[in-house]
LUMLONU-440859 format. One record per residue (C-alpha): residue number from 0; x, y, z. Coordinates in nm, 2 decimals. Layout:
N
pos = NUM, u = X, v = Y, w = Z
...
***
This chain:
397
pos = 0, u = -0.78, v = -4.56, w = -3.42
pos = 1, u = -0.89, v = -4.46, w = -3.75
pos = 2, u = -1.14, v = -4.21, w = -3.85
pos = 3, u = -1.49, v = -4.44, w = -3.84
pos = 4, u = -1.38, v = -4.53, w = -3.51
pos = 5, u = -1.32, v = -4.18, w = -3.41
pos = 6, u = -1.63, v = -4.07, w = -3.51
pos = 7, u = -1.84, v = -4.37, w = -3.37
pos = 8, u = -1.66, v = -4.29, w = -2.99
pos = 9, u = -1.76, v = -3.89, w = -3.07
pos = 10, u = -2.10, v = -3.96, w = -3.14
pos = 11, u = -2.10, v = -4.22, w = -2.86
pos = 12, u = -1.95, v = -3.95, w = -2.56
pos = 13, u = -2.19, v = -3.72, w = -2.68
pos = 14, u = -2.46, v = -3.93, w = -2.65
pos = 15, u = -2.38, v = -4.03, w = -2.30
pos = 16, u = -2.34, v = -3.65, w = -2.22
pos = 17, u = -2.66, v = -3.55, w = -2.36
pos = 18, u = -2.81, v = -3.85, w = -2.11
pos = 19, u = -2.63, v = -3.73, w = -1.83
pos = 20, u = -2.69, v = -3.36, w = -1.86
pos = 21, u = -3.06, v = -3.48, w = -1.84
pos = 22, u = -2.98, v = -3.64, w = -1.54
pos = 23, u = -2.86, v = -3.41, w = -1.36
pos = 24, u = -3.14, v = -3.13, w = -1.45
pos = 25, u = -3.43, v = -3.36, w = -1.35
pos = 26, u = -3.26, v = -3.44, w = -0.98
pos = 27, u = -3.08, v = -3.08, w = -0.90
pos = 28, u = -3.08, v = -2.85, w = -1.17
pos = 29, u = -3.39, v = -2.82, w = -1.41
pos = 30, u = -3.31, v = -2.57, w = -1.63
pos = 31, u = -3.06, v = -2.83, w = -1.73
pos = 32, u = -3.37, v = -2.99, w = -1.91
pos = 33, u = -3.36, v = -2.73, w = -2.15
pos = 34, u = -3.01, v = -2.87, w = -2.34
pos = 35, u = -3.06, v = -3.21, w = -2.25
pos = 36, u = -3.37, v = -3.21, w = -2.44
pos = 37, u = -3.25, v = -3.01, w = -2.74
pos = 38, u = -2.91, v = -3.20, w = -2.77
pos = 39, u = -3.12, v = -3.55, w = -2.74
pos = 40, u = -3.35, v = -3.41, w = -3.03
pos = 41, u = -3.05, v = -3.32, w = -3.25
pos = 42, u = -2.86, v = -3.64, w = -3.18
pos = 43, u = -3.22, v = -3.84, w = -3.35
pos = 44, u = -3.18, v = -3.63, w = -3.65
pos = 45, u = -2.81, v = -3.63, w = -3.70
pos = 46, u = -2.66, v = -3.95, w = -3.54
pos = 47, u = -3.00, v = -4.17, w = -3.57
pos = 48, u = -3.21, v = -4.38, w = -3.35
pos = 49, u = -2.95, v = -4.55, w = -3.21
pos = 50, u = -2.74, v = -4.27, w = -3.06
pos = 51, u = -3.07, v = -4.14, w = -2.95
pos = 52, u = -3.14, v = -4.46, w = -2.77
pos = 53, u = -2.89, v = -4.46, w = -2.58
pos = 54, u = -2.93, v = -4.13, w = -2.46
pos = 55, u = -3.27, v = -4.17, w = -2.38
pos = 56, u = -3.16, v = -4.44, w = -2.21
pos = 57, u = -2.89, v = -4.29, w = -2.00
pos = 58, u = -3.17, v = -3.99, w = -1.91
pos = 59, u = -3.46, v = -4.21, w = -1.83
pos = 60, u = -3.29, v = -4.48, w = -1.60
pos = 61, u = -3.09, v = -4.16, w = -1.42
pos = 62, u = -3.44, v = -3.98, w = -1.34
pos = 63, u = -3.60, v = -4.35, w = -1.24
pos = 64, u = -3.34, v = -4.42, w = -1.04
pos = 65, u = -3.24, v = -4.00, w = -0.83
pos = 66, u = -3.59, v = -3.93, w = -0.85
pos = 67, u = -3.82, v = -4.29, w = -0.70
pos = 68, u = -3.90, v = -4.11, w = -0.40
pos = 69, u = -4.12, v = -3.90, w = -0.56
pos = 70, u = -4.31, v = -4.04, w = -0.89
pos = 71, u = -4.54, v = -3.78, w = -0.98
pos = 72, u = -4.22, v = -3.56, w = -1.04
pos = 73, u = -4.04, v = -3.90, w = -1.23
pos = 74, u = -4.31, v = -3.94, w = -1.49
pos = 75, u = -4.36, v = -3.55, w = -1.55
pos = 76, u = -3.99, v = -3.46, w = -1.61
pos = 77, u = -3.92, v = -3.84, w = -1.82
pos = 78, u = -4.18, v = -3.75, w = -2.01
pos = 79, u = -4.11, v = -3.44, w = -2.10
pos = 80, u = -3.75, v = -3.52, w = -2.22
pos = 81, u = -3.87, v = -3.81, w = -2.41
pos = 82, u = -4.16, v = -3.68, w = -2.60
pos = 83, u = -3.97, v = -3.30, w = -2.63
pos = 84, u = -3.63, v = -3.51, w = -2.78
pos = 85, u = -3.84, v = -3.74, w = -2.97
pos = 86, u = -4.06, v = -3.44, w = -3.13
pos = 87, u = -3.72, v = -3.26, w = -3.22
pos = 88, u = -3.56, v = -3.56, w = -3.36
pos = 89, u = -3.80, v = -3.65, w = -3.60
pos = 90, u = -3.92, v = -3.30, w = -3.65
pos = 91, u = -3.56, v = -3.19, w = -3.73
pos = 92, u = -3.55, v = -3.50, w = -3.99
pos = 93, u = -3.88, v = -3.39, w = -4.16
pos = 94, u = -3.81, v = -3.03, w = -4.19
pos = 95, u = -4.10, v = -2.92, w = -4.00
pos = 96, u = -4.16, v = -2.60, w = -3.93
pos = 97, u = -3.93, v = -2.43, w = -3.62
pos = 98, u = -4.32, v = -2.25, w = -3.49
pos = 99, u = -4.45, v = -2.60, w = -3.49
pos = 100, u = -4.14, v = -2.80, w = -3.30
pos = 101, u = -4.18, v = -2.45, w = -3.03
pos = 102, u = -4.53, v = -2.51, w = -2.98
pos = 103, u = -4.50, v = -2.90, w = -2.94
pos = 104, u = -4.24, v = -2.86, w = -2.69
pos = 105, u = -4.43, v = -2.56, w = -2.49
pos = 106, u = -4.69, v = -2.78, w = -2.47
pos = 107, u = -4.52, v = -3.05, w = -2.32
pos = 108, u = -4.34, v = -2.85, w = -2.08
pos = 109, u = -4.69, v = -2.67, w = -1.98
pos = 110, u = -4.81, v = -3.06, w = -1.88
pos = 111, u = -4.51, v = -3.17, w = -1.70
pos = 112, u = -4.50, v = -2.84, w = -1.50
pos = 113, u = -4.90, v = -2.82, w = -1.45
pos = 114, u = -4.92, v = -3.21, w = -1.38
pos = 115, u = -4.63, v = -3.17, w = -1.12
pos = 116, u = -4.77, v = -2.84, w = -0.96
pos = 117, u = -5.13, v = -2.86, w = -0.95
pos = 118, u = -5.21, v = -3.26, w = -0.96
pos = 119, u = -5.13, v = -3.33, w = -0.59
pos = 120, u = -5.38, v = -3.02, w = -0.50
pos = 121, u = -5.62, v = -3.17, w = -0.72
pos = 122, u = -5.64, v = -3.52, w = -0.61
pos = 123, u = -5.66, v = -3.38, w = -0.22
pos = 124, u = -5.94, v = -3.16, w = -0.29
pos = 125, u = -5.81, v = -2.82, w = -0.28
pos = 126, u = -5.72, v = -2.55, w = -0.54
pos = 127, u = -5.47, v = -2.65, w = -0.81
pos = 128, u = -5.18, v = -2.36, w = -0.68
pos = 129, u = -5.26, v = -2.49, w = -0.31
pos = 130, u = -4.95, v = -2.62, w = -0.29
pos = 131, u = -4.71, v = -2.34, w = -0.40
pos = 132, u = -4.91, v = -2.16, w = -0.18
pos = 133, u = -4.82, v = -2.33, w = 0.11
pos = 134, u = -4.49, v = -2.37, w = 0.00
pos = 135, u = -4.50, v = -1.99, w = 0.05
pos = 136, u = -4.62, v = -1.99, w = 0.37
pos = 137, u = -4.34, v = -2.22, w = 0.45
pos = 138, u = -4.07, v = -2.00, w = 0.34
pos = 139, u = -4.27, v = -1.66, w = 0.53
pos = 140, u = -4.23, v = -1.84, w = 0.83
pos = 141, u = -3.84, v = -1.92, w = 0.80
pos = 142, u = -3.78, v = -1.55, w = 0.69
pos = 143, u = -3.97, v = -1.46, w = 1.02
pos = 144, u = -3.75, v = -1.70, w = 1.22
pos = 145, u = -3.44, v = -1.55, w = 1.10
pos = 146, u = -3.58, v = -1.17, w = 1.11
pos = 147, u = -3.61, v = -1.09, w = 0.74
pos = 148, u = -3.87, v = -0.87, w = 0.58
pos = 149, u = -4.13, v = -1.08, w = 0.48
pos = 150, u = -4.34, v = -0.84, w = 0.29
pos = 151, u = -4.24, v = -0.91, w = -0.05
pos = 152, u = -4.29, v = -1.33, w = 0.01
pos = 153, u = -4.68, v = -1.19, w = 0.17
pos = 154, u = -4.73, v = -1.02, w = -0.16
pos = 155, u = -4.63, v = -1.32, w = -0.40
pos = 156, u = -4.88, v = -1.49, w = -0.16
pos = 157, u = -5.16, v = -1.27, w = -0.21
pos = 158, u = -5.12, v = -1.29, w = -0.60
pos = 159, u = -5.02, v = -1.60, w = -0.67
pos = 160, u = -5.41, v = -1.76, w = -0.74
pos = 161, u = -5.45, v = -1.51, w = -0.96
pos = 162, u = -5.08, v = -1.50, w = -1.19
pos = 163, u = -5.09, v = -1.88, w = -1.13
pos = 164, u = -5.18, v = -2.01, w = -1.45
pos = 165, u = -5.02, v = -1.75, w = -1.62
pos = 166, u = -4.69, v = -1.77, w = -1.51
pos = 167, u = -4.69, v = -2.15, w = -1.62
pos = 168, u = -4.77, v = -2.05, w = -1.96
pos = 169, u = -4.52, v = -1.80, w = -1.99
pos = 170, u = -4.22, v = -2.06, w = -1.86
pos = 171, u = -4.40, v = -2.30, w = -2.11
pos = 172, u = -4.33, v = -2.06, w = -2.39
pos = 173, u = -3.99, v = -1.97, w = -2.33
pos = 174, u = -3.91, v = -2.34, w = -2.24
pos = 175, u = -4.01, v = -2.44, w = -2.64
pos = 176, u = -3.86, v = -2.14, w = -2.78
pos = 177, u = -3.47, v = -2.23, w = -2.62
pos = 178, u = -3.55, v = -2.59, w = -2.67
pos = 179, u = -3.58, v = -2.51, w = -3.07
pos = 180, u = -3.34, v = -2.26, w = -3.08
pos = 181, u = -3.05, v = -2.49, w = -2.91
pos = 182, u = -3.13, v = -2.82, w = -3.14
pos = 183, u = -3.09, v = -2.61, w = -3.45
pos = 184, u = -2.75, v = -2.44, w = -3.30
pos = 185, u = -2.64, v = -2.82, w = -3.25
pos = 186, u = -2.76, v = -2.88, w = -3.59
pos = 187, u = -2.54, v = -2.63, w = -3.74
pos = 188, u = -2.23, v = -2.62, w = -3.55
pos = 189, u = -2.28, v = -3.07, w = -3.68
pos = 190, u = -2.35, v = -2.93, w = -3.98
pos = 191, u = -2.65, v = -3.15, w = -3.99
pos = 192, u = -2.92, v = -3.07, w = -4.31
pos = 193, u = -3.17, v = -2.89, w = -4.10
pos = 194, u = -3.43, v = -2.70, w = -4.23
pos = 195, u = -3.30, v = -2.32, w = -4.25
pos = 196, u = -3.40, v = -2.08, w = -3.98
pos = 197, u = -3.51, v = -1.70, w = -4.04
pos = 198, u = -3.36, v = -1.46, w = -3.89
pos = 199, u = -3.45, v = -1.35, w = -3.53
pos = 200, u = -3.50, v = -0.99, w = -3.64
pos = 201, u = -3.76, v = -1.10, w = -3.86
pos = 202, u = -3.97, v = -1.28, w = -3.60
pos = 203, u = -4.31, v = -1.17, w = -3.70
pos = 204, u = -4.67, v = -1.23, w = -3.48
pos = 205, u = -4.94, v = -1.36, w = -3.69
pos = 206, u = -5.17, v = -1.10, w = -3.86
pos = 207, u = -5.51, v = -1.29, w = -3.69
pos = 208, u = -5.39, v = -1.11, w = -3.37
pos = 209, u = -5.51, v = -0.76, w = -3.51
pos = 210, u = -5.86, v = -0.91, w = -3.47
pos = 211, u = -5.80, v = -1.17, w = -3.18
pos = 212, u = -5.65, v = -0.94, w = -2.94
pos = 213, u = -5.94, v = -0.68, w = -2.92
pos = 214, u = -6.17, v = -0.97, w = -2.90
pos = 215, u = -5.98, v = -1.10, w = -2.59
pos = 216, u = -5.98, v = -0.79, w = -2.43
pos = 217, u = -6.37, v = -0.70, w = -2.48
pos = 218, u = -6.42, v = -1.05, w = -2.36
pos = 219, u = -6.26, v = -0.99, w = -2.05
pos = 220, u = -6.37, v = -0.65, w = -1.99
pos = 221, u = -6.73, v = -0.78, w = -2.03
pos = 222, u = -6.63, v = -1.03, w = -1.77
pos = 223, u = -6.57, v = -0.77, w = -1.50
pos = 224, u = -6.82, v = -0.56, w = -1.55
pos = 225, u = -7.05, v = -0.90, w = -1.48
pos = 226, u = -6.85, v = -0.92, w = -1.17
pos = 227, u = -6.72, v = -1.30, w = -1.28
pos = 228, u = -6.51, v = -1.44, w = -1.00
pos = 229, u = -6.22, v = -1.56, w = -1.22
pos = 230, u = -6.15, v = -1.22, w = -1.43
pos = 231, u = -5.88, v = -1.18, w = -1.27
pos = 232, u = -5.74, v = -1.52, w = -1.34
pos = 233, u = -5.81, v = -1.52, w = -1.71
pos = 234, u = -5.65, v = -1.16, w = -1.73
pos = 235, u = -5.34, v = -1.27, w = -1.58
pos = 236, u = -5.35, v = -1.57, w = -1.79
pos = 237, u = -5.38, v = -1.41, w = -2.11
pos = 238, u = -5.10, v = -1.16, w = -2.01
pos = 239, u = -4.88, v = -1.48, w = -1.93
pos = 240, u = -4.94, v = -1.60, w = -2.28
pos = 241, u = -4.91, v = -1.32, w = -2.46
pos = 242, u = -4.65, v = -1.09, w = -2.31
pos = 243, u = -4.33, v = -1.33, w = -2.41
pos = 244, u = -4.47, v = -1.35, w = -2.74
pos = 245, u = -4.50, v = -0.96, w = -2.77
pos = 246, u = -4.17, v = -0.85, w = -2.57
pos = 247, u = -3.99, v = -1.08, w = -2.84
pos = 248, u = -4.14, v = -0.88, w = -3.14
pos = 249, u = -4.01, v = -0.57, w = -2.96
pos = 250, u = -3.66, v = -0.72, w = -2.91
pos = 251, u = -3.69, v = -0.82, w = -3.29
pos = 252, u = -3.78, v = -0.49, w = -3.34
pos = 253, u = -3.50, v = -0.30, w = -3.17
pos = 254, u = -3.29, v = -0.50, w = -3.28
pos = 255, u = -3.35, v = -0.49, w = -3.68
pos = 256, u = -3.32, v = -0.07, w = -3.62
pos = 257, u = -2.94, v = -0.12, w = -3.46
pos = 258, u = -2.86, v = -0.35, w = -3.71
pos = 259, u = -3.01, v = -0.15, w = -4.03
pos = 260, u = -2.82, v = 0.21, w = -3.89
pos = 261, u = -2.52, v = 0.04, w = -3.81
pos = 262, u = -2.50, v = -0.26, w = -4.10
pos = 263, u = -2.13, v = -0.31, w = -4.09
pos = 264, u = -2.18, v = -0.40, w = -3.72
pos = 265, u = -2.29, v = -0.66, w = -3.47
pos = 266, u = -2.52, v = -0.67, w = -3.15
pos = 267, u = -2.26, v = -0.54, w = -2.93
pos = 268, u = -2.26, v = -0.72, w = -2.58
pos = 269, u = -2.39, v = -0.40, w = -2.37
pos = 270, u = -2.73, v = -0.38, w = -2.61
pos = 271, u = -2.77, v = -0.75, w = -2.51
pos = 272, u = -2.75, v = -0.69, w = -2.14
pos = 273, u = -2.95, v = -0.37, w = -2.18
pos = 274, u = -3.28, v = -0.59, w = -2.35
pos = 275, u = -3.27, v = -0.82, w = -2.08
pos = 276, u = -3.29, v = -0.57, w = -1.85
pos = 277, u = -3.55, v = -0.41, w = -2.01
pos = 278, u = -3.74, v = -0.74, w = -2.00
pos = 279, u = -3.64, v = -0.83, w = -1.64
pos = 280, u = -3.73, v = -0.48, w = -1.55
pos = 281, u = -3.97, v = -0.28, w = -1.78
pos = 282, u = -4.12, v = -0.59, w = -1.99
pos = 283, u = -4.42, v = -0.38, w = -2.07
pos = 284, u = -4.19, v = -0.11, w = -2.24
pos = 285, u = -4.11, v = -0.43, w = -2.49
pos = 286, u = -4.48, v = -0.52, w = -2.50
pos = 287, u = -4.63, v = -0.22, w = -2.62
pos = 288, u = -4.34, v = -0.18, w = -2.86
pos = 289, u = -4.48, v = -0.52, w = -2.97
pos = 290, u = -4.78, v = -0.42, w = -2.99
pos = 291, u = -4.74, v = -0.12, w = -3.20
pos = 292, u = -4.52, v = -0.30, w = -3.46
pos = 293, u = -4.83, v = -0.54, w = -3.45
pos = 294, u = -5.10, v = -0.31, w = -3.57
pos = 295, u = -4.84, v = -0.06, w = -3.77
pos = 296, u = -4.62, v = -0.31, w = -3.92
pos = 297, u = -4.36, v = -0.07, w = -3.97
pos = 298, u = -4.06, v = -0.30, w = -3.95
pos = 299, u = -4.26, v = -0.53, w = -4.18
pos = 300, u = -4.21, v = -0.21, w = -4.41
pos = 301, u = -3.86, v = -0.10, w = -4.40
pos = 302, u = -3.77, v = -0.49, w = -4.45
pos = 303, u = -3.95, v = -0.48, w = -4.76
pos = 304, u = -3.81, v = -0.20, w = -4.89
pos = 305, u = -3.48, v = -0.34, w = -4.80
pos = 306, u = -3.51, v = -0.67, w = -4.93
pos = 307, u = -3.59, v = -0.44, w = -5.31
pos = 308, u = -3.27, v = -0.29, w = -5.25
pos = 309, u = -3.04, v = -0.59, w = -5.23
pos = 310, u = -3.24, v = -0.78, w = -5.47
pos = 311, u = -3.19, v = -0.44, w = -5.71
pos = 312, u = -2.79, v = -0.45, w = -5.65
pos = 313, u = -2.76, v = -0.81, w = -5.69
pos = 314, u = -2.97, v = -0.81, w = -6.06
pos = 315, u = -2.71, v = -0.50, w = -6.16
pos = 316, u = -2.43, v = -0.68, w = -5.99
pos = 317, u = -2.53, v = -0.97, w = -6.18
pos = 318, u = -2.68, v = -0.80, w = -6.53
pos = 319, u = -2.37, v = -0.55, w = -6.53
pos = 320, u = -2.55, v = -0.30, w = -6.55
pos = 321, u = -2.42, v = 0.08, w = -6.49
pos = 322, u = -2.77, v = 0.22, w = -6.32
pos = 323, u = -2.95, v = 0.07, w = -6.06
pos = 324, u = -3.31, v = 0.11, w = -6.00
pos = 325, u = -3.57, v = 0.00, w = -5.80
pos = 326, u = -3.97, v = 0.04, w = -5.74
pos = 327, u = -4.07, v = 0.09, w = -5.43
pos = 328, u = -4.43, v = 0.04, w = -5.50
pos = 329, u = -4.56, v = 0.39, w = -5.37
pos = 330, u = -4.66, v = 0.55, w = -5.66
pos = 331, u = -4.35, v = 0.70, w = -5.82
pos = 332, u = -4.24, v = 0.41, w = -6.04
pos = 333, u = -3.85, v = 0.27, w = -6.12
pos = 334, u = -3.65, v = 0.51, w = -5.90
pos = 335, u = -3.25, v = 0.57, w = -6.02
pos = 336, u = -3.05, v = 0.50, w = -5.67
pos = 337, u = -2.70, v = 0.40, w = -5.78
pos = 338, u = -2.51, v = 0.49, w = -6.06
pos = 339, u = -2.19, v = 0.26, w = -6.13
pos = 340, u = -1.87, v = 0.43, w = -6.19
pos = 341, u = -1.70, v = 0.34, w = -6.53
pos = 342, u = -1.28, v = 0.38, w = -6.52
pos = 343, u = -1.19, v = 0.23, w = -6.86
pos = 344, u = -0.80, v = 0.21, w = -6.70
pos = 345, u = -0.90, v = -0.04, w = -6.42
pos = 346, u = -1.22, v = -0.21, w = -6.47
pos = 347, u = -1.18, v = -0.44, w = -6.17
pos = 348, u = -1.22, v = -0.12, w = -5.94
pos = 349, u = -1.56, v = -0.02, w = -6.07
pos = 350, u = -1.83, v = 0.03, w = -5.76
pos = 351, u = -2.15, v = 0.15, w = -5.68
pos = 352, u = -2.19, v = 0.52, w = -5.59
pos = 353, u = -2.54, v = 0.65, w = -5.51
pos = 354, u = -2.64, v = 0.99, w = -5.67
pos = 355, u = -2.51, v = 1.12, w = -5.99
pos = 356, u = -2.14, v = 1.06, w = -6.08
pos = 357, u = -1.89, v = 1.30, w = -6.04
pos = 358, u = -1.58, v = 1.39, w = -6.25
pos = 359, u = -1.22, v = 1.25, w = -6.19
pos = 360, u = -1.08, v = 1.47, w = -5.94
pos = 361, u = -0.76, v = 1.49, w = -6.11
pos = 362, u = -0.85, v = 1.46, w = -6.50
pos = 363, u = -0.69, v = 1.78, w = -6.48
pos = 364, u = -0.39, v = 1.69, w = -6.39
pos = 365, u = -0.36, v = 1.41, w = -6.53
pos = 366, u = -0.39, v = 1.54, w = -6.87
pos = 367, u = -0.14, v = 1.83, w = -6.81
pos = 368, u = 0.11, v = 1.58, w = -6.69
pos = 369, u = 0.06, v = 1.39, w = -7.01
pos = 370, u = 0.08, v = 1.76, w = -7.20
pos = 371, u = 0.44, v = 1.77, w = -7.06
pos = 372, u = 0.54, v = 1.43, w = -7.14
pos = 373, u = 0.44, v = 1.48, w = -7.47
pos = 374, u = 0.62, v = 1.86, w = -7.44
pos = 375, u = 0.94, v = 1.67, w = -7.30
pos = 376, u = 0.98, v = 1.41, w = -7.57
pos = 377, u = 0.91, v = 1.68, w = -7.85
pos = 378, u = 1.19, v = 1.87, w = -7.71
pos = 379, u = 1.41, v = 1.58, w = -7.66
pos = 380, u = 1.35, v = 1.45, w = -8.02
pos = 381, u = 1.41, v = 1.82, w = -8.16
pos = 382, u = 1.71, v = 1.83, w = -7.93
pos = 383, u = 1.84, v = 1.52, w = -8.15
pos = 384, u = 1.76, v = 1.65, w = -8.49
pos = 385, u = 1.96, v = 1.95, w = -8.41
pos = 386, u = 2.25, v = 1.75, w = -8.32
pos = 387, u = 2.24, v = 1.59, w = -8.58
pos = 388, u = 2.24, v = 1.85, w = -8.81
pos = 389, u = 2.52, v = 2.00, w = -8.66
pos = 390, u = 2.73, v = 1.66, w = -8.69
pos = 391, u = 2.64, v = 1.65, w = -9.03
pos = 392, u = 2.76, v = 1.99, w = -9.15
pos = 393, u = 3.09, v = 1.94, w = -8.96
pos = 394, u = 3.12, v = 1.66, w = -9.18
pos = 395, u = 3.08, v = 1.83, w = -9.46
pos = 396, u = 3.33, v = 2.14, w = -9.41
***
């Protein structure tokens, strides 16, 4: 088999494995959604249309054919991996912005999981969240039955009108954010040409928020004090949308700070298992982190101050120069923060030393061991002119 041929069966298994990993998320698994969708997207943009097609195809005709029994849940989870692959296939080919693909993609996962939810409640007349709700009252009578505490389930229960709506949003969000973040992975380990992707320690909130959010909050404050019936709701909503959003800038956050004391080292494995249980556990710990760095912008700050830095080394690097200074725009002017050391002997070993230089340690010595060489070959040469002398008067007599 020779290499075309090689490469046409890898991007054909692939293809088939993206369409059968959708498969299987839509009829047992969902979550499986999540990489189905994102490898389907990446497949458009770095295999083409074809490849794509047959994945699609492979997905849709799976879910048609596991999931006939129940249609409402067909057409909301086929549609959501077409149009979420489709959107990241052609926005991966455009180079549209990452926000833009995330905010599609929530989108489409809010309708497929509001539509598949809420619709059947609808069309019979009752509340949308009628139906998880009795779906809970289901499950507190089979705890019951087999003598489990059931206070916990009565609890969801109580709340669940209110966080209803909110909770959606906030699966929505996180949905479109993994989506992105796995097509672009794809796209790299493929080494497809993707548009490049900042940073997650840089993962800024947009400046409007300063404004919006105390506008959201007086509107909702002025709601109960009216005594509106759904204040509750649009509380709970507006939490579901913008916690994620905030608990990521405080991951960001916390993350930049480990990373800028300790630069010469990674994330290690126990700070990863520590954030998510900060989220699973203390999410508004992250949120009001987020929410400071919102209004303060203080990791905006120290990036920017970085970001001089490097770009001050790298012209010096590049310039060869021997200082290196930098303005940090706060009123002091060029600063002097790195002097390069000049050894004539071994120019390849010059480097960077902040402060002022300081003297060869062993100048010193150096030069006194070159005083005795010196010392030793005068003697030596003296030695032979003595010799010499001596040789030459013996001659003589």
């Amino acid at each position: 088999m020779d290499k075309s041929n090689s490469n046409i069966f890898k991007k054909m298994l692939f293809a088939l494995a993206a369409g059968v990993l959708s498969v299987l998320g839509g009829a047992f698994m969902p979550p499986l959604l999540i990489p189905a969708a994102a490898a389907i997207g990446f497949i458009g943009n770095a295999y083409g249309t074809l490849y794509c097609g047959i994945a699609l195809a492979v997905s849709l005709g799976g879910i048609a054919a596991l999931l006939s029994s129940n249609v409402l849940t067909m057409l909301c989870i086929a549609g959501f991996v077409l149009l979420s692959s489709v959107t990241l296939g052609i926005g991966l080919r455009k180079r549209l912005p990452y926000r833009l693909l995330a905010v599609l993609v929530a989108f489409f996962a809010l309708a497929a999981l509001y539509l598949d939810t809420a619709l059947p409640s609808l069309l019979a007349g009752k509340e949308p969240f009628a139906g998880i709700v009795e779906l809970f009252y289901q499950l507190e009578d089979a705890y019951k039955q087999a003598g489990l505490d059931i206070s916990s389930l009565q609890l969801s229960t109580e709340v669940l009108p209110e966080v209803f709506y909110g909770v959606l949003i906030a699966l929505a969000e996180g949905v479109g954010f993994l989506t992105v973040v796995l097509a672009k992975w794809f796209s790299t380990k493929a080494k497809a040409d993707v548009r490049p992707m900042a940073p997650f320690v840089r993962w800024q909130l947009p400046s409007s928020l300063r404004i919006g959010m105390p506008m959201i909050a007086a509107a909702i404050i002025l709601m109960f004090i009216l005594n509106y019936g759904g204040a509750e709701t649009v509380m709970n909503t507006a939490f579901g949308l913008f916690m994620p959003l905030f608990a990521a800038t405080g991951i960001a956050s916390f993350i930049y700070i480990f990373s800028r004391n300790r630069p010469n080292q990674s994330v290690s494995p126990f700070a990863v298992v520590l954030m998510i249980f900060v989220i699973c556990f203390s999410p508004f710990l992250l949120a009001g982190f987020g929410l400071v760095e919102l209004y303060t912008g203080f990791r905006l700050k120290m990036m920017r101050v970085d970001d001089k830095i490097r770009a001050a080394f790298e012209k010096a690097e590049r310039e060869g120069s021997s200082v290196v200074s930098v303005d940090l725009d706060d009123g002091q002017g060029p600063r002097i923060i790195a002097v390069r050391k000049k050894r004539e002997d071994d120019p390849a070993n010059d480097d960077f030393a902040f402060g002022e230089p300081n003297p060869p340690k062993d100048s010193g010595s150096s030069d006194k061991s070159d005083n005795d060489d010196m010392s030793k070959h005068g003697n030596s040469d003296s030695d032979k002119n003595a010799s010499s002398d001596s040789d030459s008067n013996e001659t003589k007599q």
